[in-house]
CHARMM-style PDB file with segment names, atoms N, HN, CA, C and O in Angstrom:
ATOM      1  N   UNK     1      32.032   1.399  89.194  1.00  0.00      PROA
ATOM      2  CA  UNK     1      31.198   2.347  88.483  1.00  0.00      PROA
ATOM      3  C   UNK     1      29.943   2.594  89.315  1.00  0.00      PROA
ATOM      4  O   UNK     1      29.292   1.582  89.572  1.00  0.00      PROA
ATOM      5  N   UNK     2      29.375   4.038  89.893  1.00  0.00      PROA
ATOM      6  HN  UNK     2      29.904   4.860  89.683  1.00  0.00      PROA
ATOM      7  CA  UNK     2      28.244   4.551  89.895  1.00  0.00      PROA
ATOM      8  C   UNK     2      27.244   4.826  89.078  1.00  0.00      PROA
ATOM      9  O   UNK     2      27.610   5.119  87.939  1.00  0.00      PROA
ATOM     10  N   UNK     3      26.023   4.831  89.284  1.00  0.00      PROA
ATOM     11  HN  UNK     3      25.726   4.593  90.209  1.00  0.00      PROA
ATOM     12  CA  UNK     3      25.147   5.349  88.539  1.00  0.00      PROA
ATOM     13  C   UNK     3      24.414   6.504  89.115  1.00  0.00      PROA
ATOM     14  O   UNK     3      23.556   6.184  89.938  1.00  0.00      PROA
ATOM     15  N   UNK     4      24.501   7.328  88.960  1.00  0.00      PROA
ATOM     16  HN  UNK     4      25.197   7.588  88.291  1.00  0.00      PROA
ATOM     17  CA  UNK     4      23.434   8.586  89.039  1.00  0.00      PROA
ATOM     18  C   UNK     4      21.708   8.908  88.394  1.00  0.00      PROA
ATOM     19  O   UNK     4      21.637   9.893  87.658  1.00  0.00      PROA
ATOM     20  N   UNK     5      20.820   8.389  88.562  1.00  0.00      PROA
ATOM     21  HN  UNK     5      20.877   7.589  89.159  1.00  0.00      PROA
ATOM     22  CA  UNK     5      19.227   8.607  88.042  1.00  0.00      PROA
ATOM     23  C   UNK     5      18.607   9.621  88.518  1.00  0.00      PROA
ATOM     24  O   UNK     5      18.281   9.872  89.678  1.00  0.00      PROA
ATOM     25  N   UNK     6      18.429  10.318  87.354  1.00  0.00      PROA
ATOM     26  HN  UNK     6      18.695  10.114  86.411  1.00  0.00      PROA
ATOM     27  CA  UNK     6      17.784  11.603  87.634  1.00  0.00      PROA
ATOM     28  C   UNK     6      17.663  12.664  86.573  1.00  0.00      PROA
ATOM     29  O   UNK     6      18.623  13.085  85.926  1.00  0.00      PROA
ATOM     30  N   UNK     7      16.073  13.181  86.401  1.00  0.00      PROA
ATOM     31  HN  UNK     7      15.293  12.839  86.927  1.00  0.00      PROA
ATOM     32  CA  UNK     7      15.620  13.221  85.150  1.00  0.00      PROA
ATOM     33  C   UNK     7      15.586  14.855  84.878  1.00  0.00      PROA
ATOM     34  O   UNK     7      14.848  15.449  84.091  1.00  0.00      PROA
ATOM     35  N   UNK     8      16.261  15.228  85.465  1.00  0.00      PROA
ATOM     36  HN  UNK     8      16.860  14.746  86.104  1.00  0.00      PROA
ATOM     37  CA  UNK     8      16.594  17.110  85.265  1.00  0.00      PROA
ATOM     38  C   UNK     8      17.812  17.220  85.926  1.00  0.00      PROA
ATOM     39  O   UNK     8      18.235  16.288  86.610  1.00  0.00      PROA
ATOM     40  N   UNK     9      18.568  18.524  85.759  1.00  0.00      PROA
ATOM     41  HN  UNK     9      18.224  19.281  85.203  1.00  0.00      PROA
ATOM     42  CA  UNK     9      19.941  19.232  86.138  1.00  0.00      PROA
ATOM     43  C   UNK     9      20.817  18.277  85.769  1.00  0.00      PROA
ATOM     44  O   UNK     9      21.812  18.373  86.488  1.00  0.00      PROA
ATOM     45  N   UNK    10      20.953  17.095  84.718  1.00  0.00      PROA
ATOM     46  HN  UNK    10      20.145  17.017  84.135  1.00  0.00      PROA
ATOM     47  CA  UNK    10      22.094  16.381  84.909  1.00  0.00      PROA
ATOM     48  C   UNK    10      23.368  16.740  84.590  1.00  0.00      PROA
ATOM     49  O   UNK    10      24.318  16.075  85.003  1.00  0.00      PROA
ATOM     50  N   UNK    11      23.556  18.006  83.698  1.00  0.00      PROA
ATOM     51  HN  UNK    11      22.784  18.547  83.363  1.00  0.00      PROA
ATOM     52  CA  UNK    11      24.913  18.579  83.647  1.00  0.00      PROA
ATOM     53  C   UNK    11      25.307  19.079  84.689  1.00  0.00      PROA
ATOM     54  O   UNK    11      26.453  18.968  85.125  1.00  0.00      PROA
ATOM     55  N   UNK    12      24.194  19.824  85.320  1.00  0.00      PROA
ATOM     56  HN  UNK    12      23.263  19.914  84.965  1.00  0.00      PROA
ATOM     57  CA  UNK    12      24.659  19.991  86.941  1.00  0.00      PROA
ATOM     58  C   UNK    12      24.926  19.095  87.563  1.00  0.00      PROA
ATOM     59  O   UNK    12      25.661  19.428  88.493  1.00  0.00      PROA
ATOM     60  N   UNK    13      24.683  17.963  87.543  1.00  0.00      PROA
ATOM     61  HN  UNK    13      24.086  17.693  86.788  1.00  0.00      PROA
ATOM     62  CA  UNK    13      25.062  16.938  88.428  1.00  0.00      PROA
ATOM     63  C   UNK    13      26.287  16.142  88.099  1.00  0.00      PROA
ATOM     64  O   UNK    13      26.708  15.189  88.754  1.00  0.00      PROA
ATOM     65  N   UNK    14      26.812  16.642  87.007  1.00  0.00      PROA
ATOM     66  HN  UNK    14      26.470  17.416  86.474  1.00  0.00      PROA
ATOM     67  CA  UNK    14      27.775  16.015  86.105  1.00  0.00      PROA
ATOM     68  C   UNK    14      29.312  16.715  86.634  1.00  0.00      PROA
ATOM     69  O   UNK    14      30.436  16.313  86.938  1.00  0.00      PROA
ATOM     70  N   UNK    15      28.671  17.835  86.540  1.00  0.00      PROA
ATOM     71  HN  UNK    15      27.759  18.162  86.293  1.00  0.00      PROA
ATOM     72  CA  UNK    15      29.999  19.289  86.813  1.00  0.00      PROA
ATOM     73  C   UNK    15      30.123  19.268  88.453  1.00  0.00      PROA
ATOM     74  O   UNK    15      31.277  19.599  88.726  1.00  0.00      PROA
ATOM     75  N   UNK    16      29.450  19.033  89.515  1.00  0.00      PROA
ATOM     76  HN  UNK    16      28.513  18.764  89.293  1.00  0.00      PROA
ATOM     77  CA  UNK    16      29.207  18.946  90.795  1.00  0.00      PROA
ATOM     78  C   UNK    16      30.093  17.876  90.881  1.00  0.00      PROA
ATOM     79  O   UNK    16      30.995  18.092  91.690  1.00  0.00      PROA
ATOM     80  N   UNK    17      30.145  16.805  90.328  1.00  0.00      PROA
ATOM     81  HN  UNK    17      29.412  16.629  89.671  1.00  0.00      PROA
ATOM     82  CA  UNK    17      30.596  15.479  90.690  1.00  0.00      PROA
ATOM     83  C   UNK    17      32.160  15.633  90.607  1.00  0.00      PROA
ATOM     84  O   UNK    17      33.075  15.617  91.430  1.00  0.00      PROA
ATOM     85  N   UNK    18      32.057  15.787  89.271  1.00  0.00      PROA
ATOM     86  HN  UNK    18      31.314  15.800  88.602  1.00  0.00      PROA
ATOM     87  CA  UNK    18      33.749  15.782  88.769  1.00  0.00      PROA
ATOM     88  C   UNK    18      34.897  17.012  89.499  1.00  0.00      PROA
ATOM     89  O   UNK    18      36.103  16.969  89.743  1.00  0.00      PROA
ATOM     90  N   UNK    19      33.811  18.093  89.687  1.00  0.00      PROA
ATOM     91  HN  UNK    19      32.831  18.127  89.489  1.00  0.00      PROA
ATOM     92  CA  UNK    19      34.831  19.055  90.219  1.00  0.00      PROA
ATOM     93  C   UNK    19      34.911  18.531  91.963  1.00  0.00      PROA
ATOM     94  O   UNK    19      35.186  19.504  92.665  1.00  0.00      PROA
ATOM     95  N   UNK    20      34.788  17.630  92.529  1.00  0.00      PROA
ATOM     96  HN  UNK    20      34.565  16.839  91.959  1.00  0.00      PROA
ATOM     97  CA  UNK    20      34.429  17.237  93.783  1.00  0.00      PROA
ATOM     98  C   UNK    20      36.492  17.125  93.878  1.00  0.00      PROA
ATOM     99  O   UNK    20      37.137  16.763  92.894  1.00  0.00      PROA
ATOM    100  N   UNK    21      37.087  17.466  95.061  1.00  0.00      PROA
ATOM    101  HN  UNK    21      36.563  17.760  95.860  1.00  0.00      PROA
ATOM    102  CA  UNK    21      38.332  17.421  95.401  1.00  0.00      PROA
ATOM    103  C   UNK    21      38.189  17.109  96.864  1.00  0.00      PROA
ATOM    104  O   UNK    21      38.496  17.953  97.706  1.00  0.00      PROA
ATOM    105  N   UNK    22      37.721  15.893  97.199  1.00  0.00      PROA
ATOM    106  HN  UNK    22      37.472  15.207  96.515  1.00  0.00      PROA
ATOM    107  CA  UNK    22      37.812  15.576  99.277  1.00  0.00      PROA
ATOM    108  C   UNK    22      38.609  13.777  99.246  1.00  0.00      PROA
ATOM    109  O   UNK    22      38.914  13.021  98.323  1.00  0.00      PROA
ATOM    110  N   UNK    23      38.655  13.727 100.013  1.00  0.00      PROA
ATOM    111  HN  UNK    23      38.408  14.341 100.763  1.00  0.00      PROA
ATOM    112  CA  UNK    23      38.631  12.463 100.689  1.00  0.00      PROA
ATOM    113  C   UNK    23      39.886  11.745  99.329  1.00  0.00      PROA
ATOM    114  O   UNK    23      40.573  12.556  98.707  1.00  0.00      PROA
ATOM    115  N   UNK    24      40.012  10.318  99.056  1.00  0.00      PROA
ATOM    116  HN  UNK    24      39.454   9.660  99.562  1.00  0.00      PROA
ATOM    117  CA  UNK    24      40.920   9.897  98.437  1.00  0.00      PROA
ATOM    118  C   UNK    24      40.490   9.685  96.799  1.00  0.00      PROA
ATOM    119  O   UNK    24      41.146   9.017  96.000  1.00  0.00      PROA
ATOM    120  N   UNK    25      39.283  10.386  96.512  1.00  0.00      PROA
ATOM    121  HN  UNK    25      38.750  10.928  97.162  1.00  0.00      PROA
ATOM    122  CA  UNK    25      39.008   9.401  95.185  1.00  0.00      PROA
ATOM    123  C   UNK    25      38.262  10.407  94.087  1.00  0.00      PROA
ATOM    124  O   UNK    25      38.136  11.526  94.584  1.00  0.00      PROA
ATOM    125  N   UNK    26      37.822  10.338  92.967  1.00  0.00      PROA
ATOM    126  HN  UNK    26      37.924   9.429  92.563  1.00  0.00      PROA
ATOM    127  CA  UNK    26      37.488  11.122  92.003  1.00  0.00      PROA
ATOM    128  C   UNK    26      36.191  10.375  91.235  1.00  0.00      PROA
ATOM    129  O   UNK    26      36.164   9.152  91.095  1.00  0.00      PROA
ATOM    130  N   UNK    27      35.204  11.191  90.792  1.00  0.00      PROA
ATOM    131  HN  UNK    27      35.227  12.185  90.906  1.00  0.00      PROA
ATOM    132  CA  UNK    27      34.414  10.767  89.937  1.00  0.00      PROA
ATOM    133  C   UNK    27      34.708  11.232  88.706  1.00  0.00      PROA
ATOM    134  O   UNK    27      35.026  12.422  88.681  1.00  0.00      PROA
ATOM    135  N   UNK    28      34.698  10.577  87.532  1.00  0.00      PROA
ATOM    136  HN  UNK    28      34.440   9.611  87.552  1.00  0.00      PROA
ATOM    137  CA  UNK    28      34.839  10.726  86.631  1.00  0.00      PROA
ATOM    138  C   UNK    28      33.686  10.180  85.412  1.00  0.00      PROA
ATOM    139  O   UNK    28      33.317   9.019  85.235  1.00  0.00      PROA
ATOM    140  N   UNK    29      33.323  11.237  84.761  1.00  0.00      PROA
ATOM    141  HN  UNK    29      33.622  12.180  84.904  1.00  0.00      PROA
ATOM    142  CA  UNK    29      31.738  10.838  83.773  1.00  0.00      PROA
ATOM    143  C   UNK    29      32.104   9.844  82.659  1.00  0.00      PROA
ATOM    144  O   UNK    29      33.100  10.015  81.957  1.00  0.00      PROA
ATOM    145  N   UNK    30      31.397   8.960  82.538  1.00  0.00      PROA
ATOM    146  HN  UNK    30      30.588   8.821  83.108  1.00  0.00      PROA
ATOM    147  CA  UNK    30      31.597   8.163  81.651  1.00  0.00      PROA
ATOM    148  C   UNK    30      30.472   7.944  80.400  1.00  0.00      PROA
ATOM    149  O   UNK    30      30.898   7.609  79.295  1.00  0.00      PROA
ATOM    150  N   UNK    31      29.010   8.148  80.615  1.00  0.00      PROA
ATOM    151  HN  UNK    31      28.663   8.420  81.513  1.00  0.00      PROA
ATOM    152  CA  UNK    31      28.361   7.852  79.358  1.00  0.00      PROA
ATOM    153  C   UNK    31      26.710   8.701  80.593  1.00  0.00      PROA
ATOM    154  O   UNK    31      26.475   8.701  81.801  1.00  0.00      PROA
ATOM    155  N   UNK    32      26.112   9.185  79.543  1.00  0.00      PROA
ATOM    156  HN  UNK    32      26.303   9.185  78.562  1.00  0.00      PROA
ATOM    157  CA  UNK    32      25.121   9.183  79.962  1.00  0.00      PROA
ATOM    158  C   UNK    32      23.524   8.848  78.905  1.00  0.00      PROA
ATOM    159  O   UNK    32      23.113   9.392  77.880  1.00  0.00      PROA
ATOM    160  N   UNK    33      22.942   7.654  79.798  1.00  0.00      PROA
ATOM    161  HN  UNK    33      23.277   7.212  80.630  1.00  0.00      PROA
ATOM    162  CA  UNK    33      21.886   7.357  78.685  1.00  0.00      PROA
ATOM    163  C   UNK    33      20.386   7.355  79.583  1.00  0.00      PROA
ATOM    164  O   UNK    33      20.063   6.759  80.610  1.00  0.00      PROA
ATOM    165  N   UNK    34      19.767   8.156  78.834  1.00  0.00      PROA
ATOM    166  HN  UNK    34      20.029   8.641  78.000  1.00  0.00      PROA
ATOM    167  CA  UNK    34      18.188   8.651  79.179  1.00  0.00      PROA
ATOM    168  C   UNK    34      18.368   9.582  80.717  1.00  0.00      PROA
ATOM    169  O   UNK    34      18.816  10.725  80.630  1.00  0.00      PROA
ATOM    170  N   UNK    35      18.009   9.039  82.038  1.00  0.00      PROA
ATOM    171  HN  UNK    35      17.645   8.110  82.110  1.00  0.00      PROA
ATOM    172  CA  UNK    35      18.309   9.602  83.083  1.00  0.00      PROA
ATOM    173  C   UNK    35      19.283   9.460  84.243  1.00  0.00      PROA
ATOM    174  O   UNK    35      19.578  10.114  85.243  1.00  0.00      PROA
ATOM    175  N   UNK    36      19.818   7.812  83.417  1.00  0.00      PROA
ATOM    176  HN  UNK    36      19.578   7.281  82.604  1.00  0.00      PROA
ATOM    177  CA  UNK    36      21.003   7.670  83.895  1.00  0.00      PROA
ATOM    178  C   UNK    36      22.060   8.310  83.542  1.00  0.00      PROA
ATOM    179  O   UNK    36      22.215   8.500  82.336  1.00  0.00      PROA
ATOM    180  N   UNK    37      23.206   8.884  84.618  1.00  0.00      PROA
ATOM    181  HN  UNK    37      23.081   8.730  85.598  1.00  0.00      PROA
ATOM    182  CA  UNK    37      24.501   9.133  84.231  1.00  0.00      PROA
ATOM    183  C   UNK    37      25.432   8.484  84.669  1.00  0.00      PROA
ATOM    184  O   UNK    37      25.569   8.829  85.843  1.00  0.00      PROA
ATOM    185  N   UNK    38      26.250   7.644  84.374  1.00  0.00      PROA
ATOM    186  HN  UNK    38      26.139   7.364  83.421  1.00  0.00      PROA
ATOM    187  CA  UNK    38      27.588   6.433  84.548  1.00  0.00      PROA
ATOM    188  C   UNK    38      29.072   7.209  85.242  1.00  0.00      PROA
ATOM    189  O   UNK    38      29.916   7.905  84.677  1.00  0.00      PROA
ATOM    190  N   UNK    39      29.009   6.937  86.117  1.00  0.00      PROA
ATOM    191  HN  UNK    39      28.324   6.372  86.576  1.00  0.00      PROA
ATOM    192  CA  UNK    39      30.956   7.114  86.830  1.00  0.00      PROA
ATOM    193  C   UNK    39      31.459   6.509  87.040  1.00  0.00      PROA
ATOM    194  O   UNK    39      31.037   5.653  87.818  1.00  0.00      PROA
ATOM    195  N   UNK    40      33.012   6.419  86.445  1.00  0.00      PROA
ATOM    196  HN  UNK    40      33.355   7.114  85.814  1.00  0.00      PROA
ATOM    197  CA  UNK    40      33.555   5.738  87.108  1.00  0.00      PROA
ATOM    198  C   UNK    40      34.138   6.504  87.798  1.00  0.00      PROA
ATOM    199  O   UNK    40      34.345   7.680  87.499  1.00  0.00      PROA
ATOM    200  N   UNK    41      34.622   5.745  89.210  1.00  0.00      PROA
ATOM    201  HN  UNK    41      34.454   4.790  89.452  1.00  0.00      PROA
ATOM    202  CA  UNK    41      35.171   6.118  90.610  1.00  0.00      PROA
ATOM    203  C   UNK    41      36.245   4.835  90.799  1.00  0.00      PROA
ATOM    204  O   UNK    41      36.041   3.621  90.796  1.00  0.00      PROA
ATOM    205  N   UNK    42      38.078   6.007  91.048  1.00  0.00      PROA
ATOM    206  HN  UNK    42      38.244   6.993  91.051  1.00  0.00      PROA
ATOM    207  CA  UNK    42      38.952   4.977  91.383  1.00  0.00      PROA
ATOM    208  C   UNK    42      38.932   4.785  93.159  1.00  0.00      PROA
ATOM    209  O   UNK    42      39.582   5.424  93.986  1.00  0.00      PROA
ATOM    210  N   UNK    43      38.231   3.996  93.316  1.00  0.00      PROA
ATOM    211  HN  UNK    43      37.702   3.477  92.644  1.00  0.00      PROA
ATOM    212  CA  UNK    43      37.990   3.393  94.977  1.00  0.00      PROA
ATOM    213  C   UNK    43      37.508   2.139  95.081  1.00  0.00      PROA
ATOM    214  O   UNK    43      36.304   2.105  94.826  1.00  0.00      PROA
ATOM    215  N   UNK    44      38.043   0.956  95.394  1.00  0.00      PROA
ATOM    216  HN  UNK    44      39.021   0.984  95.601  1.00  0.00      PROA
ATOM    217  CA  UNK    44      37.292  -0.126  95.516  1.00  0.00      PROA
ATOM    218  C   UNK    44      35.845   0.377  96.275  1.00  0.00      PROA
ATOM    219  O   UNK    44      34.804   0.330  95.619  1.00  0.00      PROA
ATOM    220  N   UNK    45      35.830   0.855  97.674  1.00  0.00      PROA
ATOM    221  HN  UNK    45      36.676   0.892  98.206  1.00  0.00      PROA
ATOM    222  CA  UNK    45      34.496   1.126  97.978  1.00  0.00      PROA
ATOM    223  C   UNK    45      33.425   1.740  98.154  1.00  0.00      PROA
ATOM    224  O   UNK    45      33.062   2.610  98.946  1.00  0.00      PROA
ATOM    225  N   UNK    46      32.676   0.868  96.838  1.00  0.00      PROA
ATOM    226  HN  UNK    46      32.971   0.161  96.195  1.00  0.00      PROA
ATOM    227  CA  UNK    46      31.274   1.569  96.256  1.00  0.00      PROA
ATOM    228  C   UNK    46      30.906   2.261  97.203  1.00  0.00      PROA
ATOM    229  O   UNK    46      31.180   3.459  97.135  1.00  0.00      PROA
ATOM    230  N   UNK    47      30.237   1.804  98.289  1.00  0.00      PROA
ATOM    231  HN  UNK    47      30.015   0.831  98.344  1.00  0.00      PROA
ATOM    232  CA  UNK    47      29.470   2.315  98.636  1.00  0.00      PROA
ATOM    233  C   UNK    47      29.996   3.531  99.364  1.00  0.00      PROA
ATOM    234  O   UNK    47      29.076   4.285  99.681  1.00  0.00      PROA
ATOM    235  N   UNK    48      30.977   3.875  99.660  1.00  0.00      PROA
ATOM    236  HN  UNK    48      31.724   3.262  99.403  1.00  0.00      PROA
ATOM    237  CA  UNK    48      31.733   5.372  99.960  1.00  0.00      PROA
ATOM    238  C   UNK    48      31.529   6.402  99.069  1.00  0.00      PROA
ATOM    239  O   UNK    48      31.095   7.523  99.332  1.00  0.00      PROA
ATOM    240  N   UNK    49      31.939   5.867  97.765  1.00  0.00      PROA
ATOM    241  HN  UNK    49      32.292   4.956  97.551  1.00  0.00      PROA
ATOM    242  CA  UNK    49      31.632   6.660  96.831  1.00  0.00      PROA
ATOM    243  C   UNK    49      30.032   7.266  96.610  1.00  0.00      PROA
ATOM    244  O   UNK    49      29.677   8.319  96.079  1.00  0.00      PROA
ATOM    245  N   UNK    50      29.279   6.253  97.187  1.00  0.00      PROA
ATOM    246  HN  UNK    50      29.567   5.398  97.618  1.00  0.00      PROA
ATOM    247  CA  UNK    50      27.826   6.683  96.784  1.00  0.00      PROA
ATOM    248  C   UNK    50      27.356   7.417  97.608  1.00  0.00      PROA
ATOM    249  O   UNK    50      26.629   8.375  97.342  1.00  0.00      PROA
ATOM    250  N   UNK    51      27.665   7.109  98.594  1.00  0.00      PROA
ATOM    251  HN  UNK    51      28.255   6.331  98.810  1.00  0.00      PROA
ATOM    252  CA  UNK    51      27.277   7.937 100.218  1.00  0.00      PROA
ATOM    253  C   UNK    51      27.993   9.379  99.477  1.00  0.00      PROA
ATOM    254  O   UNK    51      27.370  10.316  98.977  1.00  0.00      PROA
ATOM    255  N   UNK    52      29.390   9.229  99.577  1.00  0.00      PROA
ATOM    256  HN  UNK    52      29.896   8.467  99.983  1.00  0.00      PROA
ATOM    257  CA  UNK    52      29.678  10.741  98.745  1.00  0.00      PROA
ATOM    258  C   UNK    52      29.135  11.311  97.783  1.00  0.00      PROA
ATOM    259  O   UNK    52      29.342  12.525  97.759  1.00  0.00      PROA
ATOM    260  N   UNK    53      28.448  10.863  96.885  1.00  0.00      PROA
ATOM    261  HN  UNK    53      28.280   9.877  96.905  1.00  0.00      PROA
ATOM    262  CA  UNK    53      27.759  11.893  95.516  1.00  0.00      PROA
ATOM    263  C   UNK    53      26.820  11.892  95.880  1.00  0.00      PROA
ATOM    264  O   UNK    53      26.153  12.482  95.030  1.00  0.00      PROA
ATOM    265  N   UNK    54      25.537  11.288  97.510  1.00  0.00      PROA
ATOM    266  HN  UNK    54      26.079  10.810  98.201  1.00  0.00      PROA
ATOM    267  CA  UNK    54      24.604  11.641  97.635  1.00  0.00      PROA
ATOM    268  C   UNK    54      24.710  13.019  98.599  1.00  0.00      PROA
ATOM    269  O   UNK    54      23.714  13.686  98.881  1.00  0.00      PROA
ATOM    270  N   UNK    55      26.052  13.340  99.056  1.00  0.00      PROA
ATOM    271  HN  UNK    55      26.861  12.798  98.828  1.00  0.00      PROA
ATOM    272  CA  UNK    55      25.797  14.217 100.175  1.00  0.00      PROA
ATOM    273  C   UNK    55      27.048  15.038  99.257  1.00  0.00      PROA
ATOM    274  O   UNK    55      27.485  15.970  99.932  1.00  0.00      PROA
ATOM    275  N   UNK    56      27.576  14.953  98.205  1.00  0.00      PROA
ATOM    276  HN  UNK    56      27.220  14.196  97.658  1.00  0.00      PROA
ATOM    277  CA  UNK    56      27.597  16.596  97.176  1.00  0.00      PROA
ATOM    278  C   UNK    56      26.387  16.938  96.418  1.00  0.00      PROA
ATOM    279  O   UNK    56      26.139  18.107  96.123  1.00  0.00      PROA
ATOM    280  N   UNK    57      25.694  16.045  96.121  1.00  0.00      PROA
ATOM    281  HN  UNK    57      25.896  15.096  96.360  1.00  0.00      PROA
ATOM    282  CA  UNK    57      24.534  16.923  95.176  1.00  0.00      PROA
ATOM    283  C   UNK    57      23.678  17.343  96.394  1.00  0.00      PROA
ATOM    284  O   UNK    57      23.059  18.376  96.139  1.00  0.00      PROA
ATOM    285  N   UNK    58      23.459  16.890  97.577  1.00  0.00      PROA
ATOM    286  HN  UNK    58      23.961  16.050  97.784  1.00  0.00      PROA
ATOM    287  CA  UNK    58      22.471  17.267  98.471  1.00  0.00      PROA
ATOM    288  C   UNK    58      22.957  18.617  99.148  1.00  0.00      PROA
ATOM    289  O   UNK    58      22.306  19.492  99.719  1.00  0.00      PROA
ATOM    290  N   UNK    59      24.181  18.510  98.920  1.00  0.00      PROA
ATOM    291  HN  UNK    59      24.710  17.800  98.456  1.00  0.00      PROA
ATOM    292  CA  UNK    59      24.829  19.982  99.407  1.00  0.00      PROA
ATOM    293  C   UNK    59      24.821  21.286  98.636  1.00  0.00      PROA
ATOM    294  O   UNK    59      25.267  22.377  98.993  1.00  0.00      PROA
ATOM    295  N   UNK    60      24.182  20.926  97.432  1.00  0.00      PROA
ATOM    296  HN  UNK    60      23.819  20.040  97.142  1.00  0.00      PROA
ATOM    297  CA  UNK    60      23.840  22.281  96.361  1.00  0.00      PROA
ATOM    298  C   UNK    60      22.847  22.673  96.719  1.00  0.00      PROA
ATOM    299  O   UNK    60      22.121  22.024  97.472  1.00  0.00      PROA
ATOM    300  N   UNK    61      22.517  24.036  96.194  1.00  0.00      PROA
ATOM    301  HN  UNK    61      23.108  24.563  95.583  1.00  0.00      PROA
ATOM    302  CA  UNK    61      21.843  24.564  96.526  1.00  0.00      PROA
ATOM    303  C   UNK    61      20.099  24.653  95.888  1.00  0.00      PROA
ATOM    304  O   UNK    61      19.059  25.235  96.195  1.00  0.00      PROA
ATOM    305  N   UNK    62      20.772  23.284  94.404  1.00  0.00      PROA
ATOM    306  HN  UNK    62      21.617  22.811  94.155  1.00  0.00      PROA
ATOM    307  CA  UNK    62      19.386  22.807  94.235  1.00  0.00      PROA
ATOM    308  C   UNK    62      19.155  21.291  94.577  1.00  0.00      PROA
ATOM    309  O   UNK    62      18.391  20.626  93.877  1.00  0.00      PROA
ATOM    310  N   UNK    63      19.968  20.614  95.903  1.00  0.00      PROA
ATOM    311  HN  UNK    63      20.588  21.154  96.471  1.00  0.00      PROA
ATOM    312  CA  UNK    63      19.849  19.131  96.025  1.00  0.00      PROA
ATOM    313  C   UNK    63      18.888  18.838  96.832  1.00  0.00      PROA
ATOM    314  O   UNK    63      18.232  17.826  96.583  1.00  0.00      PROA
ATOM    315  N   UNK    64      18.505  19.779  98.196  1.00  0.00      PROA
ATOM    316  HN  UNK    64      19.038  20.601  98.399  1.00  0.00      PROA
ATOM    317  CA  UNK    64      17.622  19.403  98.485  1.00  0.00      PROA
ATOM    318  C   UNK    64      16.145  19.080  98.352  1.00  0.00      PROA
ATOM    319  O   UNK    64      15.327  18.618  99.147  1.00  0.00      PROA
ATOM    320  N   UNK    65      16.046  19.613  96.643  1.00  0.00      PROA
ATOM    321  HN  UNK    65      16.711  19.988  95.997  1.00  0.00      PROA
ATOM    322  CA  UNK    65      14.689  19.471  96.187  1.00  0.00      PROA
ATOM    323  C   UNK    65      14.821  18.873  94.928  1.00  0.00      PROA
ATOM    324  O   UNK    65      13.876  18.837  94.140  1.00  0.00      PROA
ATOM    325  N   UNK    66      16.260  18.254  94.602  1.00  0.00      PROA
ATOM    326  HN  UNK    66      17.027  18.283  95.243  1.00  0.00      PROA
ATOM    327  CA  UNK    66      15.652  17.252  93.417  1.00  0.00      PROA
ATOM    328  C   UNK    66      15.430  15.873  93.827  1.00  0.00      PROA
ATOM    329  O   UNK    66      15.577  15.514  94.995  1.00  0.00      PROA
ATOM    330  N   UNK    67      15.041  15.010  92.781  1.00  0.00      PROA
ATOM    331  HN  UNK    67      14.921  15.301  91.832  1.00  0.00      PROA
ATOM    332  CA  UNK    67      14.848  13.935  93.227  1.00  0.00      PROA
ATOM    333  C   UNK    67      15.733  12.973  92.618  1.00  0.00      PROA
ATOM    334  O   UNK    67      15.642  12.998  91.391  1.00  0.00      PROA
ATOM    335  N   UNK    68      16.774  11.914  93.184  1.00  0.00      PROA
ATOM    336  HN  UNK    68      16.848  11.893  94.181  1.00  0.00      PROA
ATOM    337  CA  UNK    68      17.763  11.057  92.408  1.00  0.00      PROA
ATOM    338  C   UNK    68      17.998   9.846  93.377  1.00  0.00      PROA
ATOM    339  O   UNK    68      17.577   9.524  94.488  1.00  0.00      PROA
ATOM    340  N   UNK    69      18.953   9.266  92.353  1.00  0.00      PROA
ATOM    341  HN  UNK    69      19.295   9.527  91.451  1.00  0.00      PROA
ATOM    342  CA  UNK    69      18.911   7.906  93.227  1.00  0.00      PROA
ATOM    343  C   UNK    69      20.505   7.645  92.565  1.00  0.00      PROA
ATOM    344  O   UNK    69      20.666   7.801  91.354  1.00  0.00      PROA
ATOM    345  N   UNK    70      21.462   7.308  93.302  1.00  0.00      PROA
ATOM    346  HN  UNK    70      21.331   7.182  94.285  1.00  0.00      PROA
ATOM    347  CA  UNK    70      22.655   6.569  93.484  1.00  0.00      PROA
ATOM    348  C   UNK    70      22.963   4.928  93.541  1.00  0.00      PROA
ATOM    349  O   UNK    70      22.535   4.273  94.491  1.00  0.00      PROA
ATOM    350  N   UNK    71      23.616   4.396  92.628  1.00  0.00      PROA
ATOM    351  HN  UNK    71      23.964   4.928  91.856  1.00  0.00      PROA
ATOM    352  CA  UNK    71      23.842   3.125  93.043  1.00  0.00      PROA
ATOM    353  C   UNK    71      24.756   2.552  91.882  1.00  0.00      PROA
ATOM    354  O   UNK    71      24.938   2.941  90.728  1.00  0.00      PROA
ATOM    355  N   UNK    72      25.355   1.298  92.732  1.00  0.00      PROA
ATOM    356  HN  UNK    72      25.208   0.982  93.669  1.00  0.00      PROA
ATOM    357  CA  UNK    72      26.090   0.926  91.839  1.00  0.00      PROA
ATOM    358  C   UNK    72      25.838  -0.148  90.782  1.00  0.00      PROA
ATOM    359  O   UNK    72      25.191  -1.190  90.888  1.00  0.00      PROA
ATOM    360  N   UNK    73      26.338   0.229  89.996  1.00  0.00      PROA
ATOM    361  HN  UNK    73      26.864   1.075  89.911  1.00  0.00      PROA
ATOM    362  CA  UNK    73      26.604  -0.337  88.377  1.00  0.00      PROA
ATOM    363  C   UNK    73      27.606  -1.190  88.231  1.00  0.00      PROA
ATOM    364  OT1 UNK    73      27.871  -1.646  87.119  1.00  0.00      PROA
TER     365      UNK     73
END
């Protein structure tokens, strides 16, 4: 499981994630509470996965100016 923190666009960041189709693995939303949002991801490795949802949201066209933080849960 990932965590996503970040205190605006989180449906955007929700819909960005899940519609993501690369590499071997999928995010999938699981709960979201206050500015956290919860994924689970079928990949043993975390940290692939995180490196990946930091460089799809950074690839929108509003990522380079929000502010968030990735990590695992």
């Amino acid at each position: 499981m990932i965590c996503v923190s970040c205190p605006i666009k989180q449906d955007f960041i929700i819909e960005q994630l899940e519609k993501y189709e690369g590499e071997d693995f999928q995010f999938k939303f699981v709960e979201k509470k206050g500015i956290k949002m919860k994924f689970s991801v079928n990949i043993e490795d975390k940290e692939k996965a995180i490196a990946a949802a930091k460089r799809i949201i950074k690839a929108t066209e509003i990522g380079s100016v929000l502010y968030f933080q990735v990590t695992e849960e």
